[in-house]
N, C-alpha and C positions, 0 to 999 in steps of 0.2 A: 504494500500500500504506500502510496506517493504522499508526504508531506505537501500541502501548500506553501509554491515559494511566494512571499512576502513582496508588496511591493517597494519600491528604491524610498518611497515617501513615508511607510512605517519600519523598515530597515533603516533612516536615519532619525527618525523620533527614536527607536528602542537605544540608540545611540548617542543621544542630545540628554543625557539625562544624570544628575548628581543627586544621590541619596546620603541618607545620615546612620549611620548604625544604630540600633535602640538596644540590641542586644548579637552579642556574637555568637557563629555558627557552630555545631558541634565539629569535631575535628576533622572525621567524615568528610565534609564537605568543604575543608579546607584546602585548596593544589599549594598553596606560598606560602608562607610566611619571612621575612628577614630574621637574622638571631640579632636579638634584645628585643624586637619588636614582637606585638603581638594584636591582636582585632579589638578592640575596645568600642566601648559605646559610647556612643558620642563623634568618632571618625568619622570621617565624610569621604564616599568613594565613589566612584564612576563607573558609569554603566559600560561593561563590553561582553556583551549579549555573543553566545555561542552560533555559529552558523549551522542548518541555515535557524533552529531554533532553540530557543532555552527549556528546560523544562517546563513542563506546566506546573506555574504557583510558585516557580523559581526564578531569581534573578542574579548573575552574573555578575559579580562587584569587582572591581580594582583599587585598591588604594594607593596615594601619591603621598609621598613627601613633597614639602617644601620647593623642591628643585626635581621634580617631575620622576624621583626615579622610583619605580614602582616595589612598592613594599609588602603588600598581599594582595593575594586570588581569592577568593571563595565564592561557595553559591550560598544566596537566604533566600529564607521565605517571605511574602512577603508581608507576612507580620514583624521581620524581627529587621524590617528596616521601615526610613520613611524616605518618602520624594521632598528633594529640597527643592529643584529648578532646572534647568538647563545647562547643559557645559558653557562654564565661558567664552568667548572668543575672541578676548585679549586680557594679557597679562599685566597686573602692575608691576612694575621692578621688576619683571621676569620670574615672577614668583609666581607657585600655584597658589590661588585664594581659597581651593578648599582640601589643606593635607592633612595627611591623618597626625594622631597626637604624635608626641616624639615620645621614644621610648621611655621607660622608668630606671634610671639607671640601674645597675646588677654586675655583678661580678663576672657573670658572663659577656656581658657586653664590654666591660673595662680590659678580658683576659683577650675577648676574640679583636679589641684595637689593639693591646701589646703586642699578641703576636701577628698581627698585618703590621706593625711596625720594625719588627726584628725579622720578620720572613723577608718586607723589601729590602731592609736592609743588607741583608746576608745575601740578597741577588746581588744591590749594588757589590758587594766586594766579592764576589763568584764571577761576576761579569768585570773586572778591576784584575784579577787576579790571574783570568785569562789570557786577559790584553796583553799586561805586561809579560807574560810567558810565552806568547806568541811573538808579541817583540825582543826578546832574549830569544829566544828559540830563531825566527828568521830574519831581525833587525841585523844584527852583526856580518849573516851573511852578504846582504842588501850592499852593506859597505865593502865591504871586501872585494865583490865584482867590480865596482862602482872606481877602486884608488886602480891607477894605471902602474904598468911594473916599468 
């Protein structure tokens, strides 16, 4: 049996659309989350409705930070959110106007920034450490061809 596909004018209303969380989904229906973060009530997400359709009684949420980078997926019902209005279609200061809360700090959030800081850094000197052995290794040759006898 064929789904009805939808037309281009209710595929971009299902799309135009920013909701508020009233309450968050069980985990089940969680696809994302970031670590420190987690779905709160009160976040505000954006509709991106599955092709060609969402469940029925379901809706398709994304959450933004501040700087558009996407923090969680989930599906709710649609009791356990509400419709705020339309996406907007410009930005003040290049900022989103509706991101979700920011995390609550945690010990997991403080360990998983230490170590993105000591992992980049251990590239930079992995990638430093190359260099220089590569130029030991065939810097000297370079010159050696290079002085006339």
């Amino acid at each position: 049996m064929k789904e009805a596909s939808c037309s281009p004018q209710e595929a971009e209303a299902a799309w135009n659309r920013i909701f508020e969380v009233l309450r968050p989904p069980p985990c089940e229906r969680v696809q994302l989350v970031r670590p420190g973060y987690r779905i709160q009530a009160g976040d505000f997400a954006w509709a991106s409705p599955r092709w060609p359709r969402d469940e029925a009684g379901m809706v398709r949420l994304t959450g933004y930070n501040k700087k558009m980078l996407n923090i969680w997926y989930a599906e709710f019902e649609l009791s356990e959110i509400r419709f705020v209005g339309p996406k907007p279609t410009s930005y003040p200061d290049g900022q989103n106007p509706f991101p979700v809360k920011p995390p609550t700090p945690s010990a997991a959030l403080f360990f998983g920034h230490l170590r993105l800081a000591f992992t980049s850094r251990w590239h930079w000197w992995k990638a430093r450490h190359i260099r220089r052995q590569n130029l030991l290794k065939h810097g000297n040759v370079a010159k050696e061809k290079q002085t006339p006898l």
